[in-house]
Legacy VTK file of the C-alpha trace (Angstrom):
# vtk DataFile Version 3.0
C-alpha trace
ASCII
DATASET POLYDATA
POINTS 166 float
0.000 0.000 0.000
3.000 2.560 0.236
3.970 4.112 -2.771
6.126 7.218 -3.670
5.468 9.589 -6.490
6.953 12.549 -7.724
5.575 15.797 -7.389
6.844 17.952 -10.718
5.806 21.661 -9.024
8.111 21.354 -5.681
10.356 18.527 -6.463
8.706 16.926 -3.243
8.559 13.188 -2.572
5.247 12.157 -1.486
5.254 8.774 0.329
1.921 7.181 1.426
1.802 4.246 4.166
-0.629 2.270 5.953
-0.607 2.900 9.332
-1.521 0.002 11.790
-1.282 1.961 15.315
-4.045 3.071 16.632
-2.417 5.886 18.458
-0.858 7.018 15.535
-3.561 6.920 13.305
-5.738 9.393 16.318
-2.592 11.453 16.402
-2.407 12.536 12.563
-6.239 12.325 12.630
-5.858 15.114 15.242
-3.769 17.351 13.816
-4.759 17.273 10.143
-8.336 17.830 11.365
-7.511 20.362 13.753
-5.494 22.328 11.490
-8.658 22.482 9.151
-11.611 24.542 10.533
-12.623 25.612 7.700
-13.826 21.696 6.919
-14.099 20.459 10.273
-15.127 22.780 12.837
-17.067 20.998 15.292
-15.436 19.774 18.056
-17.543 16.746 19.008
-17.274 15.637 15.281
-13.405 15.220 15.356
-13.490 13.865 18.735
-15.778 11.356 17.203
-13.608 10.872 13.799
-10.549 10.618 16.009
-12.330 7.615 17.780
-13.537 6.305 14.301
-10.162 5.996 13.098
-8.852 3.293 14.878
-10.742 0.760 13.034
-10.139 0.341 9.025
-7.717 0.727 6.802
-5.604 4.328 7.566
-3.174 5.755 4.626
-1.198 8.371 5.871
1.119 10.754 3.462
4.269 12.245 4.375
6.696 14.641 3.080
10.179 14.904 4.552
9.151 11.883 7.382
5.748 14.428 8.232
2.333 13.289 7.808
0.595 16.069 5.799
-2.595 13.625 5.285
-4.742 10.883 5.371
-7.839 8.919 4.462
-9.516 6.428 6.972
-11.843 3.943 5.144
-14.666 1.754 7.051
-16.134 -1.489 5.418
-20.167 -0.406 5.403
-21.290 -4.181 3.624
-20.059 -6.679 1.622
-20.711 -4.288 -1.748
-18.896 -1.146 -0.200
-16.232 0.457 1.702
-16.434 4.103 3.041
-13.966 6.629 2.969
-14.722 7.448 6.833
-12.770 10.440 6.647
-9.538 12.546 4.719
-7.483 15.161 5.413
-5.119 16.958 3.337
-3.318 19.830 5.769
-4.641 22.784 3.701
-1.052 23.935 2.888
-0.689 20.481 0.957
-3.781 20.663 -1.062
-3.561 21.117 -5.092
-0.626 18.426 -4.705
-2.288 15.198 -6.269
-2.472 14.082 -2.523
-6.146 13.514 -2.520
-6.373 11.941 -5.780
-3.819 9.705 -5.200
-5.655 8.870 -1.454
-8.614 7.794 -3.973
-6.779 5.711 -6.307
-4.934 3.741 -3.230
-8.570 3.533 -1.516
-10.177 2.365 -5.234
-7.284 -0.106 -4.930
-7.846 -1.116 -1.693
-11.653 -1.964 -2.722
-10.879 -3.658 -5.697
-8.657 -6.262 -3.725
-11.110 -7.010 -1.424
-13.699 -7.376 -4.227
-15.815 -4.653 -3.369
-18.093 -3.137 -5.767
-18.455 0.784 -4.271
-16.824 3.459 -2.301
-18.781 5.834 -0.740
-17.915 8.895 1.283
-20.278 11.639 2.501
-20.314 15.541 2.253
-21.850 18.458 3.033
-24.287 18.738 0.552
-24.746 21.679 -2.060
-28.178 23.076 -0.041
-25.151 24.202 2.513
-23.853 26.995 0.294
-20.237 26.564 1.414
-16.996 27.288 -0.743
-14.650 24.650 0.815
-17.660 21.875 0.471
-18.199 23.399 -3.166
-14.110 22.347 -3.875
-14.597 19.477 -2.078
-17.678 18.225 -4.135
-16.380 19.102 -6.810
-12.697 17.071 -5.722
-15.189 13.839 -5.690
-16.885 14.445 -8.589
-13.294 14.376 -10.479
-12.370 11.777 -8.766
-15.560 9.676 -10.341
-17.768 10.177 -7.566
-21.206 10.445 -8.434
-24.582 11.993 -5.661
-26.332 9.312 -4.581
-28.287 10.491 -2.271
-28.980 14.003 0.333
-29.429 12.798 3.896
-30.926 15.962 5.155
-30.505 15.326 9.023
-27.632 12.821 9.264
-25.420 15.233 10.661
-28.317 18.271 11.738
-29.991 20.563 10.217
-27.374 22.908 9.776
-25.077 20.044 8.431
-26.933 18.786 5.213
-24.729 15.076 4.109
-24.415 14.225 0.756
-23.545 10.366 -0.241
-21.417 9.849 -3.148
-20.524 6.453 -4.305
-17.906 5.545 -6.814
-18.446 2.091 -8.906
-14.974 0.489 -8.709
LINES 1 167
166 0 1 2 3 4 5 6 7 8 9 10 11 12 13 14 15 16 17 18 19 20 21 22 23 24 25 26 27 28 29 30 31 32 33 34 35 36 37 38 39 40 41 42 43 44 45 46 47 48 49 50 51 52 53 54 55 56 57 58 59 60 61 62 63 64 65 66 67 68 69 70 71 72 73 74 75 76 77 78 79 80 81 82 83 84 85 86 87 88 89 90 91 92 93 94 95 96 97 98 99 100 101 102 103 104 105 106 107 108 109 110 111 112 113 114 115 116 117 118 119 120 121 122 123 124 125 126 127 128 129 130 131 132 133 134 135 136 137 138 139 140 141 142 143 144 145 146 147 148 149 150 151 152 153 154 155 156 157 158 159 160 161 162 163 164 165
């Protein structure tokens, strides 16, 4: 699941891992989260993703021996996996970091012969610039809507499913 790649606009090496300690995986969770208010700004939510992210598969990505990011990804059945949650630290983003997060979690479902991958949004009735990107970041990826869950997360919080057919 590691893999290095080259990024041509900084000369930066990019390396991606799976991480298999818990602690870790809360502690990157933490800070990438943290450092992103703008995305994640309630505090009971990351609490609750830092929890979450002991379970699953966790990819981390580092530059110069730093995690800068990650994606946590829950099985939901035996059709689909979940990306739980991702964080690029917003300093990182527009570095193929995120794509390349999809394409190791795509992988990832492929081996174990899953069908899907989900991952849920804010949806577009929240008129928010970094959830516009960040739709819009899925939809490139090959993420289609599925479906608006109105009052999954509140009303203030409107989710949007996407699923990807892998």
């Amino acid at each position: 699941m590691s893999g290095n790649i080259k990024n041509k606009e900084v000369f930066t090496e990019i390396v991606y891992k799976a991480i298999e300690d818990k602690i870790e995986r809360r502690k990157i969770c933490d800070k990438v989260l943290h450092s992103l208010p703008d995305w994640f700004g309630i505090e009971s939510a990351i609490l609750d993703y830092i929890k979450g992210v002991g379970e699953g598969v966790f990819i981390s990505a580092y530059i110069d021996g730093k995690s800068v990011g990650f994606a946590s990804m829950h099985e939901t059945s035996v059709y689909a996996d979940e990306i739980y949650v991702m964080g690029i630290l917003k300093e990182n983003h527009r570095m193929g970091i995120g794509r390349r997060m999809i394409e190791i979690c795509s992988e990832e479902c492929r081996k174990n012969e899953k069908m899907f991958l989900l991952v849920k949004t804010i949806s577009e009735r929240l008129d928010d610039p970094f959830y516009k990107n960040t739709r819009e970041f899925y939809k490139a990826a090959g993420f289609l809507e599925l479906e608006e869950l109105p009052t999954l997360w509140g009303e203030n919080n409107p989710c949007l499913n996407m699923i990807k057919l892998i």
